[in-house]
C-alpha positions as CSV (number, residue, x, y, z in Angstrom):
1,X,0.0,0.0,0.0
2,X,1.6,3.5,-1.0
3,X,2.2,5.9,1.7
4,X,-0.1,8.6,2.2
5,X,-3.3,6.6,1.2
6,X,-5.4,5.6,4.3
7,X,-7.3,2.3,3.4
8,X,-10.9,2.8,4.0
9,X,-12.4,1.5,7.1
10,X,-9.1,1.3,8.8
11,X,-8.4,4.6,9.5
12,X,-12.1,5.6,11.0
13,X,-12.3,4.5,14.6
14,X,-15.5,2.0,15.3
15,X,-19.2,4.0,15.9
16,X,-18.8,2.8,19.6
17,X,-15.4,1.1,20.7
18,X,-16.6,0.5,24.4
19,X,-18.8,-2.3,22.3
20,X,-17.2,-3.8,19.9
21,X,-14.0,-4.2,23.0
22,X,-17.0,-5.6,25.3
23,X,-17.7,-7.9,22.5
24,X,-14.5,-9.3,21.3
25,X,-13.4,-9.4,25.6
26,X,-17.2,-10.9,26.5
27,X,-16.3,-13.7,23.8
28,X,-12.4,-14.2,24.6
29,X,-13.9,-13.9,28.5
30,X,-16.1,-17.0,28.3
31,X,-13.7,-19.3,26.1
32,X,-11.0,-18.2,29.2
33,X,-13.2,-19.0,32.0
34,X,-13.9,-22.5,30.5
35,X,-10.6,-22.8,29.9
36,X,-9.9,-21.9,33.0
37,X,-12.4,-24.4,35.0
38,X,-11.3,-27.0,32.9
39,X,-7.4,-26.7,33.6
40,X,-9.3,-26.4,37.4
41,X,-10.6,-29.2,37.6
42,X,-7.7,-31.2,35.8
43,X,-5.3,-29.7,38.5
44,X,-8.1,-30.4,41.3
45,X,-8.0,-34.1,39.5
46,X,-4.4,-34.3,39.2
47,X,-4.1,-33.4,43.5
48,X,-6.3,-36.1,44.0
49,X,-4.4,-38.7,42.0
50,X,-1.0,-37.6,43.6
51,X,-3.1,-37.2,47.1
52,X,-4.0,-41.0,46.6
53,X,-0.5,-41.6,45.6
54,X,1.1,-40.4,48.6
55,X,-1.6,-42.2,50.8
56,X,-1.0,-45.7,48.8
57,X,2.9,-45.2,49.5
58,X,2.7,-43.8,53.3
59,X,-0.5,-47.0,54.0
60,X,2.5,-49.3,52.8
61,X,4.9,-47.8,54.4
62,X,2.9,-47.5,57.5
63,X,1.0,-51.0,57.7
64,X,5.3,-51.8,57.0
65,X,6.7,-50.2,60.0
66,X,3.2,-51.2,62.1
67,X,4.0,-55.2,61.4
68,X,7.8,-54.6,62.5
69,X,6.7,-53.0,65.7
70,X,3.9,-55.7,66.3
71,X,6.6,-58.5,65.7
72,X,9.1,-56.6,67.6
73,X,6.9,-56.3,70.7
74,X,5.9,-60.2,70.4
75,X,9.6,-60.8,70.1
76,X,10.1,-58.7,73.1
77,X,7.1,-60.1,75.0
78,X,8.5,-63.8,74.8
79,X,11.8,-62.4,76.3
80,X,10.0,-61.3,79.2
81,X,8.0,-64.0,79.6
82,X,10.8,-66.2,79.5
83,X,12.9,-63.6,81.8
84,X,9.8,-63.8,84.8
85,X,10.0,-67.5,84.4
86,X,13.7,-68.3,85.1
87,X,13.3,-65.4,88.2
88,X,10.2,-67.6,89.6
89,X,12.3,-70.8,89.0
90,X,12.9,-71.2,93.0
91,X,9.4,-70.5,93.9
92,X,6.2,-72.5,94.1
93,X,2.4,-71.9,95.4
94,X,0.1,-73.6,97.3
95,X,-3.3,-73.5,96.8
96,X,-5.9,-74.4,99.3
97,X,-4.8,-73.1,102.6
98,X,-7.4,-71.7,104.5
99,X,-6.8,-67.7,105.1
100,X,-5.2,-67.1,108.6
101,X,-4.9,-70.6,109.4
102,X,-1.3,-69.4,109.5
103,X,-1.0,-67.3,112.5
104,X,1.8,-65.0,113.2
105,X,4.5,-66.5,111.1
106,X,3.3,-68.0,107.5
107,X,6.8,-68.9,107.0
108,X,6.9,-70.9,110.3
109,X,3.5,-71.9,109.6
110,X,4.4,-73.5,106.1
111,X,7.7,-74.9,106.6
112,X,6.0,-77.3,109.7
113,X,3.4,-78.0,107.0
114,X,5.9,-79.2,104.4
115,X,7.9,-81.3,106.7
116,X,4.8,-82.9,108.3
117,X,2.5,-83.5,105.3
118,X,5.6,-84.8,103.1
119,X,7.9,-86.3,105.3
120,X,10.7,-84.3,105.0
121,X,11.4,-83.9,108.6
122,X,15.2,-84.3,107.8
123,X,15.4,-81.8,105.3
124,X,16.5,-78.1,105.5
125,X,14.2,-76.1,103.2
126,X,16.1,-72.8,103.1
127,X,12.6,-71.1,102.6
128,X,13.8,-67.5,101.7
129,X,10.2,-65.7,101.7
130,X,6.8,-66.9,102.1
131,X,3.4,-65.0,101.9
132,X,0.1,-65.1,100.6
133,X,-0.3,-63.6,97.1
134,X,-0.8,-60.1,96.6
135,X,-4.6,-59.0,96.4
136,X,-7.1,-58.4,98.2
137,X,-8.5,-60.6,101.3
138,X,-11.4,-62.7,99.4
139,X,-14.7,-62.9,101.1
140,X,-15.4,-66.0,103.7
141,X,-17.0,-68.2,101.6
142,X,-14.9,-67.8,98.5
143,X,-11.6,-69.1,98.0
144,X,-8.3,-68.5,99.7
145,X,-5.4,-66.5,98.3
146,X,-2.4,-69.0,97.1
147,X,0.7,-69.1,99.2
148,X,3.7,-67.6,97.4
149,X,6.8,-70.0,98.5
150,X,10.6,-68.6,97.4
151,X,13.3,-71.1,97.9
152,X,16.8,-70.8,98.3
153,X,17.8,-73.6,96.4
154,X,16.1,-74.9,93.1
155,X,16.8,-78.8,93.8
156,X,15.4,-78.6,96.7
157,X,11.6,-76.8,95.7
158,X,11.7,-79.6,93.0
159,X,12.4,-82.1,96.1
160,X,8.6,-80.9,97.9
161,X,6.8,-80.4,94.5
162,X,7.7,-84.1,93.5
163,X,7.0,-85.3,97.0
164,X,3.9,-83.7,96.8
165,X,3.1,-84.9,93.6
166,X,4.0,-88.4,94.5
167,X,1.5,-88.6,97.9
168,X,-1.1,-87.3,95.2
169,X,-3.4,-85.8,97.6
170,X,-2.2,-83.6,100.8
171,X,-4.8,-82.2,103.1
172,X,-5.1,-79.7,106.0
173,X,-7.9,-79.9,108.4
174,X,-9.4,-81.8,105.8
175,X,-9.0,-79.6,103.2
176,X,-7.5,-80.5,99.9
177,X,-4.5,-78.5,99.1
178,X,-2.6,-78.1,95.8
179,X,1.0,-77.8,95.0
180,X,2.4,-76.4,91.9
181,X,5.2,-74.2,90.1
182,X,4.8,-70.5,90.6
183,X,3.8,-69.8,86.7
184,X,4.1,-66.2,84.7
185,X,0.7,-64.7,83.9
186,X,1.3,-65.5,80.3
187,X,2.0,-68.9,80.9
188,X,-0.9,-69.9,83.0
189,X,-3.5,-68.3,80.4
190,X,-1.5,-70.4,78.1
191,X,-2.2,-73.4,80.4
192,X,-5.6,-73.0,81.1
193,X,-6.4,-72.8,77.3
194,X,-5.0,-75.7,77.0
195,X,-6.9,-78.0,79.7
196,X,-10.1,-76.9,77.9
């Protein structure tokens, strides 16, 4: 186009320009908003995915480090267990002896028991400690609170359990009463699940 010449219609601004802008910005305004929900919701999609993601890898993760702790406490347990067994190794319980049948001294009480009941007159039982177990006093008619026995020497609880065990049945004022190895929690409930 040669200089100086104004093409028609370009040179003449619009009738009304606020309009024709409103127009042209009202159509490129709608086509961006559209756009612009769109890339939204992909972005609000794409969180979700990567939320998911992150959940997926810290539920492994997690349910991971929860069955190392679980098998680490059950590993830890059975030490303990084991551990309160060999510490109860010297001591035994009776069950069955009326409460405060015993008098002053449940250790004297006991040891003349033992002797009498078992025969083991000639024996020294180096009886370390003896009491009823801890809890509270049980009602009259219910029944008595174990005796708690702690030896000094191993061979020689094994000595009154297997003499007991061998008479079978040992009474006091004709009441049956039972001899056995002091047992951790865990293994008793272990026991008693077993005899049912």
């Amino acid at each position: 186009m040669p200089r100086g010449k104004v093409q028609k219609g370009r040179g003449k601004p619009p009738r009304n320009p606020e309009k024709t802008v409103e127009n042209t910005l009202g159509k490129d305004s709608d086509d961006d908003h559209e756009a612009m929900d769109s890339l939204q919701a992909s972005i609000g999609a794409i969180h979700g995915e990567i939320k998911a993601i992150h959940m997926e890898d810290w539920s492994a993760g997690a349910k991971d480090v929860i069955c190392q702790a679980l098998a680490a406490q059950e590993s830890i347990q059975a030490k303990l267990t084991d551990l309160e067994s060999r510490a109860r190794r010297n001591n035994m319980r009776i069950y069955g002896i009326p409460e405060d049948i015993e008098g002053d001294s449940v250790q004297q009480f006991i040891e003349n028991f033992i002797k009498t009941e078992l025969s083991l007159t000639d024996t020294e039982l180096g009886i370390q400690r003896c009491h009823r177990a801890l809890g509270p006093k049980p009602p009259q008619n219910a029944n008595p609170r174990s005796v708690l026995i702690y030896f000094l020497e191993y061979r020689i609880k094994e000595l009154v359990l297997r003499s007991a065990w061998k008479k079978k049945e040992v009474y006091l004022n004709g009441t049956r009463v039972y001899f056995d190895q002091d047992y951790p929690a865990e293994i008793q409930k272990k026991r008693k699940a077993y005899a049912q």
